[in-house]
C-alpha positions as a printed NumPy array, in Angstrom:
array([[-17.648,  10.557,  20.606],
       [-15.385,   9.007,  17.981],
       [-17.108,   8.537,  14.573],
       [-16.185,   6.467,  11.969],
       [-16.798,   4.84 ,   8.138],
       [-17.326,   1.202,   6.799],
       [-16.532,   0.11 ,   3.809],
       [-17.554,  -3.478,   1.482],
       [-15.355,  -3.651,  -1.631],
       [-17.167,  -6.791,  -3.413],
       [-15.053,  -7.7  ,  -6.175],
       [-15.338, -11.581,  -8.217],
       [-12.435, -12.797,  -6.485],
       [-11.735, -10.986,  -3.397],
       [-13.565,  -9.213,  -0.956],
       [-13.214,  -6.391,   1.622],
       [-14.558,  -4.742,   4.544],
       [-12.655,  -1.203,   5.818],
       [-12.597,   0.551,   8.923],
       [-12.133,   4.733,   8.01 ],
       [-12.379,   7.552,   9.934],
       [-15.856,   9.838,   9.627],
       [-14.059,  13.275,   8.609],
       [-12.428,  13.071,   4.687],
       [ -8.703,  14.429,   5.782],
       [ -7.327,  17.499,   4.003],
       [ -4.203,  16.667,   3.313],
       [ -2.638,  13.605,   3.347],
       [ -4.464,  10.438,   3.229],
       [ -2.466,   8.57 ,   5.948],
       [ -4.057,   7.158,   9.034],
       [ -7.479,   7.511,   7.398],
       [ -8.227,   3.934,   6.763],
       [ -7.793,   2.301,  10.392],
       [ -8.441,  -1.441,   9.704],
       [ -9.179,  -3.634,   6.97 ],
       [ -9.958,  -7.588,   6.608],
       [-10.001,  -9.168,   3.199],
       [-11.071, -12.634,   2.013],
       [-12.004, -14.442,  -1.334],
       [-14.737, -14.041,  -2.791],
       [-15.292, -17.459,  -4.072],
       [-18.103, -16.421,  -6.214],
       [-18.89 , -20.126,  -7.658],
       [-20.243, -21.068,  -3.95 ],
       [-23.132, -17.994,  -4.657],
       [-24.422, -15.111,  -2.856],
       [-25.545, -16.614,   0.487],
       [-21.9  , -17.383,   0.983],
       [-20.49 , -14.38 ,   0.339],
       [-22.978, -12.392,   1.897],
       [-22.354, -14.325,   5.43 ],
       [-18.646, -14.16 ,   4.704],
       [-19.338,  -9.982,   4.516],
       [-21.823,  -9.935,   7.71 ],
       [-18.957, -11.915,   9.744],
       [-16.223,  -9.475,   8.582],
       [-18.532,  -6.389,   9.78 ],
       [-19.292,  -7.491,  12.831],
       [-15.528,  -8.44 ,  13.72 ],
       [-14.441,  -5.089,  12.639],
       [-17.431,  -3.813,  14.967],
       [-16.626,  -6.035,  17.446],
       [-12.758,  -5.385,  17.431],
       [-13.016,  -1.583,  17.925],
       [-16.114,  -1.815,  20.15 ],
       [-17.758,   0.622,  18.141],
       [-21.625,   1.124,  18.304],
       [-24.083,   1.906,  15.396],
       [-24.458,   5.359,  16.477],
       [-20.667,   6.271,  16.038],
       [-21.143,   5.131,  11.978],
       [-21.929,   7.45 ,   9.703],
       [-22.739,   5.006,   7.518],
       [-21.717,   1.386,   5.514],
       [-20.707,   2.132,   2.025],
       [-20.793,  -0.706,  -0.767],
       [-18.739,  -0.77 ,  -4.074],
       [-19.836,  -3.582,  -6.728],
       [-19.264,  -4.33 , -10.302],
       [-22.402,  -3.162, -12.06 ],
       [-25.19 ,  -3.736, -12.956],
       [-26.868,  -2.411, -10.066],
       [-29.399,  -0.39 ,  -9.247],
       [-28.011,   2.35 ,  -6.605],
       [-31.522,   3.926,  -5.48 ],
       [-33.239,   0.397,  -4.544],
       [-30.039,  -1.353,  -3.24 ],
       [-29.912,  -3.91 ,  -5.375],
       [-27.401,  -5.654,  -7.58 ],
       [-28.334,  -7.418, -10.708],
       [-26.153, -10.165, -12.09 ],
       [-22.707,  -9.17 , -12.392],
       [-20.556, -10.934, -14.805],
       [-18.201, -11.538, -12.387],
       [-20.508, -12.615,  -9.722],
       [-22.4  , -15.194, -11.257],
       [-25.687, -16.212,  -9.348],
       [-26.366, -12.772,  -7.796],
       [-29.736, -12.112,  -9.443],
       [-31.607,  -8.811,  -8.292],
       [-29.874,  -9.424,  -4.786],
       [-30.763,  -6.607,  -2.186],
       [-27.79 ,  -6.325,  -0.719],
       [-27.995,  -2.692,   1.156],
       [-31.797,  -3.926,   2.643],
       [-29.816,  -7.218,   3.91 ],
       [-26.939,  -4.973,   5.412],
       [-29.117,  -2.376,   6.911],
       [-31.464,  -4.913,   8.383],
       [-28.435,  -6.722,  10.36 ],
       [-26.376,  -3.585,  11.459],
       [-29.099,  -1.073,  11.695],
       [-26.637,   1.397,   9.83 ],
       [-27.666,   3.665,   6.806],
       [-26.126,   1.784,   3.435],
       [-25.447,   2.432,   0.478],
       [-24.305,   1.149,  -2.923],
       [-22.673,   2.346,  -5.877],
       [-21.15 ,   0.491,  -9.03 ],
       [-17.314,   0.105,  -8.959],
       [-16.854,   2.448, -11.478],
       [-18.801,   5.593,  -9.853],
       [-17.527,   4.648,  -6.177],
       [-13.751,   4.69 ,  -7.762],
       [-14.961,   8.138,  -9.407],
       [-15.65 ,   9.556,  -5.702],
       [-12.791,   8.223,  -4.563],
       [-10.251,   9.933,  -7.022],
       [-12.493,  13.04 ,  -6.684],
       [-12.344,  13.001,  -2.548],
       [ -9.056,  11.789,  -2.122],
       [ -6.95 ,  11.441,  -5.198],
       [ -5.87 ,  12.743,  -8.48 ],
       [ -9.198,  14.165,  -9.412],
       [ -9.318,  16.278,  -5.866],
       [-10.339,  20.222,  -6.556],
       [-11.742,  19.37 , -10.021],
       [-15.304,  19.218, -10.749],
       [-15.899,  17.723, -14.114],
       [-14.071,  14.87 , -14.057],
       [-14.27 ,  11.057, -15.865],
       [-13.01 ,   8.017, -14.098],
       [-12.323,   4.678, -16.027],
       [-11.356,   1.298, -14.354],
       [ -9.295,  -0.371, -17.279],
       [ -9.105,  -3.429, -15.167],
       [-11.369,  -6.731, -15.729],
       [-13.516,  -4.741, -17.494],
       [-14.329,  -0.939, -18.694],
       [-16.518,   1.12 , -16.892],
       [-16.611,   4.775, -16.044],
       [-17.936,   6.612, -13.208],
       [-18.861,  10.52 , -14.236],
       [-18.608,  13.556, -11.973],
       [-20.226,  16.757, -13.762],
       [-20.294,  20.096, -12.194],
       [-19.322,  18.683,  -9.127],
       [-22.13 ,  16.19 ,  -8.804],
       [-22.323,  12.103,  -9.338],
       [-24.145,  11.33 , -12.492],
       [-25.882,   8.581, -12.881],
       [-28.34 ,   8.962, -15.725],
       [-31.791,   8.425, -16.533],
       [-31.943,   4.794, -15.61 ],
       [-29.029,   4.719, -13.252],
       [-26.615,   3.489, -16.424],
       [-24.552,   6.426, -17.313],
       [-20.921,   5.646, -18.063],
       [-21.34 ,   2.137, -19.514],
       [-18.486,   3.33 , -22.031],
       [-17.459,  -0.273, -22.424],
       [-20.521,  -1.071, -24.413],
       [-19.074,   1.384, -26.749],
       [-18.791,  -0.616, -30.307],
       [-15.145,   0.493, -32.215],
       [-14.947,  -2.451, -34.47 ],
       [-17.516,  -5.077, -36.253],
       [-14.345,  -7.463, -35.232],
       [-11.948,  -7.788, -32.397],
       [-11.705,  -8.813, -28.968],
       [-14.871,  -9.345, -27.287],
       [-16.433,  -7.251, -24.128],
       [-19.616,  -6.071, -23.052],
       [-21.164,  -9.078, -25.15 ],
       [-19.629,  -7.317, -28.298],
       [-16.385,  -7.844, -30.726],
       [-14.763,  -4.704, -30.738],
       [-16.245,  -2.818, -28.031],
       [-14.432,   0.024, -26.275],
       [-14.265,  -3.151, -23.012],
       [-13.004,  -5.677, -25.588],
       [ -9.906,  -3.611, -26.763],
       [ -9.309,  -1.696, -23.273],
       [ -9.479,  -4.431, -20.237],
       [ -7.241,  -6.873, -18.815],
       [ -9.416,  -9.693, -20.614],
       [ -9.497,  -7.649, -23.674],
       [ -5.979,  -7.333, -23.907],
       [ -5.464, -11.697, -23.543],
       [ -8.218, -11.722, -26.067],
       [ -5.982,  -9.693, -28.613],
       [ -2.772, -11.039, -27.549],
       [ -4.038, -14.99 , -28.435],
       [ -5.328, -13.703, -31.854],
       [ -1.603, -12.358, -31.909],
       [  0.34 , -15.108, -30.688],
       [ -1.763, -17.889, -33.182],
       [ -0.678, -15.455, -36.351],
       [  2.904, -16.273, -35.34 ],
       [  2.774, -19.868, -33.985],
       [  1.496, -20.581, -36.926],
       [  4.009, -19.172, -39.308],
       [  7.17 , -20.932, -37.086],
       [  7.843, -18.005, -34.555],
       [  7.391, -18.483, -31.335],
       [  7.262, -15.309, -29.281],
       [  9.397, -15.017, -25.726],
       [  5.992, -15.041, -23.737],
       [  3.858, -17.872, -25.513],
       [  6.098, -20.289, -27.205],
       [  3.717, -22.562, -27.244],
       [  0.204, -23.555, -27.912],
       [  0.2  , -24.89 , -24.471],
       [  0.91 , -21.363, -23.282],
       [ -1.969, -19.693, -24.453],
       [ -4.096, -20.216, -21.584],
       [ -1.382, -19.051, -19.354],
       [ -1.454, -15.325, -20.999],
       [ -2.053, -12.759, -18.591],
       [ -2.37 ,  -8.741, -18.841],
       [  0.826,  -8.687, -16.214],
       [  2.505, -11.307, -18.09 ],
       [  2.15 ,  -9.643, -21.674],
       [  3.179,  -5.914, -19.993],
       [  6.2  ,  -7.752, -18.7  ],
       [  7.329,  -9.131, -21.965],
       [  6.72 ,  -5.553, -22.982],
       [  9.228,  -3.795, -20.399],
       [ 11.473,  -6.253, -21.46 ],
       [ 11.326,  -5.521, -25.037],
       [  9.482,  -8.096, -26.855],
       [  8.225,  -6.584, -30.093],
       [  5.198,  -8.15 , -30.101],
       [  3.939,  -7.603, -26.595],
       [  4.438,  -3.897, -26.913],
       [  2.526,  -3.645, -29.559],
       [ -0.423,  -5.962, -28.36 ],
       [ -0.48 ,  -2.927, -25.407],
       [  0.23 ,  -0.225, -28.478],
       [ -2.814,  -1.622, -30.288],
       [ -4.828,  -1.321, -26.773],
       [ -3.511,   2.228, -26.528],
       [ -5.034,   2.782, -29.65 ],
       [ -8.196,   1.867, -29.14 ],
       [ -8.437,   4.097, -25.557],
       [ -7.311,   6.609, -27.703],
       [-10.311,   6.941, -29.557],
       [-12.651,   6.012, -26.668],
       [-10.913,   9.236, -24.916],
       [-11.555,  11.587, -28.111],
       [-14.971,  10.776, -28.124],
       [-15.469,  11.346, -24.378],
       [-12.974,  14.587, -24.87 ],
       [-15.664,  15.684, -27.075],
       [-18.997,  15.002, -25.621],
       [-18.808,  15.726, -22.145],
       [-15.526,  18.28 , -22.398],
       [-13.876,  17.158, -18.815],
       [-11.259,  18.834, -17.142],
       [ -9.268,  15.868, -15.752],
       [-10.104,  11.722, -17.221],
       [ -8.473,   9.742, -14.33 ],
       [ -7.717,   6.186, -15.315],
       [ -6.973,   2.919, -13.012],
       [ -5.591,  -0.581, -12.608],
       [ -3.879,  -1.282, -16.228],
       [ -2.942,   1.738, -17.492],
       [ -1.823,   2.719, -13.66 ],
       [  0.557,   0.483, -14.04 ],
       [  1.28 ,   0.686, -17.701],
       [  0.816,   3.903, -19.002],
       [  4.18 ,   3.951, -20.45 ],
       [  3.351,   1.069, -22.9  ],
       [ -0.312,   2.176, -23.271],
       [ -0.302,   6.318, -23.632],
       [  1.881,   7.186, -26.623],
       [ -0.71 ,   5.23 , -28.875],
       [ -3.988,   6.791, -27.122],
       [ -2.327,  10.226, -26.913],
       [ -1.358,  10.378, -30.895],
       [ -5.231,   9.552, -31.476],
       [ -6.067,  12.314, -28.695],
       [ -3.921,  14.269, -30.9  ],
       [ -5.575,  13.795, -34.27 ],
       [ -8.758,  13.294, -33.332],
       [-10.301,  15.246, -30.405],
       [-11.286,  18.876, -30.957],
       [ -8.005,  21.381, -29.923],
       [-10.083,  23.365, -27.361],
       [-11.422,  20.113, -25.09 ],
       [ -8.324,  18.369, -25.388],
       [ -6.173,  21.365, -24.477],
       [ -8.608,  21.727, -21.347],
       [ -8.299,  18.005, -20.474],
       [ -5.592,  16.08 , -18.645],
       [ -5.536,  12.168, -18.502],
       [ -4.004,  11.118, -15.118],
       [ -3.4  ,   7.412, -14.117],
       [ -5.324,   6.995, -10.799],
       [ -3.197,   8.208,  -7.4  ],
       [ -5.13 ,   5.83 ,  -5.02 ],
       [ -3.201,   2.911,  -6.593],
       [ -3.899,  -0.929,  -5.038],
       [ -6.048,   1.261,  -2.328],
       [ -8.534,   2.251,  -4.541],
       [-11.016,  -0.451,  -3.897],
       [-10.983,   0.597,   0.063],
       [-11.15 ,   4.082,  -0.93 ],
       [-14.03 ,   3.773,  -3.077],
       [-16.186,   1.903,  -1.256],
       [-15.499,   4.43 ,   1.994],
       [-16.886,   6.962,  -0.104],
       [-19.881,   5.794,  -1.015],
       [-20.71 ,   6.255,   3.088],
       [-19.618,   9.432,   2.801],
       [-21.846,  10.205,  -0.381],
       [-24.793,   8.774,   1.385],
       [-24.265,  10.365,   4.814]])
């Protein structure tokens, strides 16, 4: 009998559901995932809508393969905190506004009759890296998502943590600053400085210093332009040279720098695997962060730790949500 894996990747403004195979390969990684349907998540239209949207795209993944229940080890979930894992329940996102104590794995389970399960984005991505990526043979290892926000999913002596009250790795709540970009619901948190948001947030302040004074820089020349600041279109401006977009993304660098000593430190990890932004921009991000590494973490735990952008690249979501069957099977 062929077995397989189901994944839901909920994100604010897409959506997934992935077909896997039921055995984690070896080796290489290719063939594993065996279907996949995305959609928007058009969060403003609420859960109900969503939810449906989800429950369609399982059943025509279901239906497609003619799989039964019995052949699935299980329906993994992978959502932006908070959530609460053990109950199955996720509690008001920021970026899915409306979804108030919503018990999502209860509503999956009682349609497909499939064991589900549900971890935040950050911890799923953790598993992922750990199972199938750059984190793969290690077992203390810290995964942060750098992307919309900053979260981190922890892996100690092999095992998922989670905490006393299911919040462990809420890094991004981490205060470096009484001022600075805002994150978490503070200015200068650890999310504020280190995110995709974070990093328009700091780039505005940036661009209004020099709009004011006459200058106006190659990727805002404009007041008008300010809403139109993106990560991307800040870290292109950067690989093209502009002085001040480099070191908007230096300044970011910075700040992960000291969020990495501290976690260096504390929990002494063997590998800190970091995704989306700094994936795709270490280069303007890691000389900053790794001359605060440098200066401030303490020689032994540093000298024991590497920092890896995530392998699992654009695939991560698919990955991560995959594993959280596994974990639960």
């Amino acid at each position: 009998m062929k077995r397989y894996s189901i994944g839901i990747d909920i994100g604010g403004t897409k959506c997934a559901v992935v077909l896997g195979q039921a055995q984690i390969p070896e080796e290489t990684t290719k063939g594993f995932i065996l279907d996949r349907i995305c959609f928007p998540t058009e969060a403003v239209k609420g859960p109900k809508f969503t939810i449906i949207n989800i429950i369609q795209g399982v059943s025509r993944i279901i239906e497609k393969h003619q799989i039964t229940k019995a052949e699935v080890i299980g329906i993994g979930i992978s959502c932006g905190g908070p959530l609460d894992s053990t109950k199955g329940v996720i509690m008001n996102p920021p970026n899915l506004y409306g979804w108030d104590y919503i018990p999502i794995v209860k509503l999956i389970e009682d349609k497909f009759g499939i064991p589900t399960f549900i971890q935040n984005d950050a911890n799923a991505c953790a598993i992922a890296e750990w199972r199938f990526g750059a984190a793969k043979g290690y077992k203390d290892i810290i995964f942060l998502t750098f992307g919309t926000g900053m979260g981190a999913g922890l892996i100690l002596d092999g095992k998922l943590y989670a905490g006393a009250s299911n919040m462990a790795g809420e890094v991004g709540h981490i205060r470096f600053s009484e001022n600075g970009p805002v994150g978490f619901g503070k200015s200068g948190s650890f999310e504020g400085f280190c995110s995709g948001e974070g990093i328009v947030q700091l780039a505005k302040i940036k661009v209004l210093e020099k709009l004011q004074i006459g200058i106006r820089p190659s990727f805002c020349p404009d007041y008008k332009s300010l809403n139109k600041l993106s990560a991307k279109s800040i870290a292109i401006a950067a690989e093209s040279g502009d002085v001040l977009a480099r070191q908007i993304y230096a300044t970011s660098g910075h700040y992960l720098g000291y969020g990495l000593s501290m976690l260096i430190d504390i929990l002494n990890p063997e590998i800190i695997v970091i995704g989306s932004i700094f994936t795709r921009n270490k280069d303007l991000i890691w000389p900053s962060a790794h001359k605060i590494i440098e200066k401030e973490a303490l020689q032994t735990s540093r000298n024991h730790c590497r920092v890896v952008p995530a392998r699992l690249g654009d695939q991560i979501g698919d990955f991560a949500a995959l594993s959280v069957a596994f974990e639960g099977d």
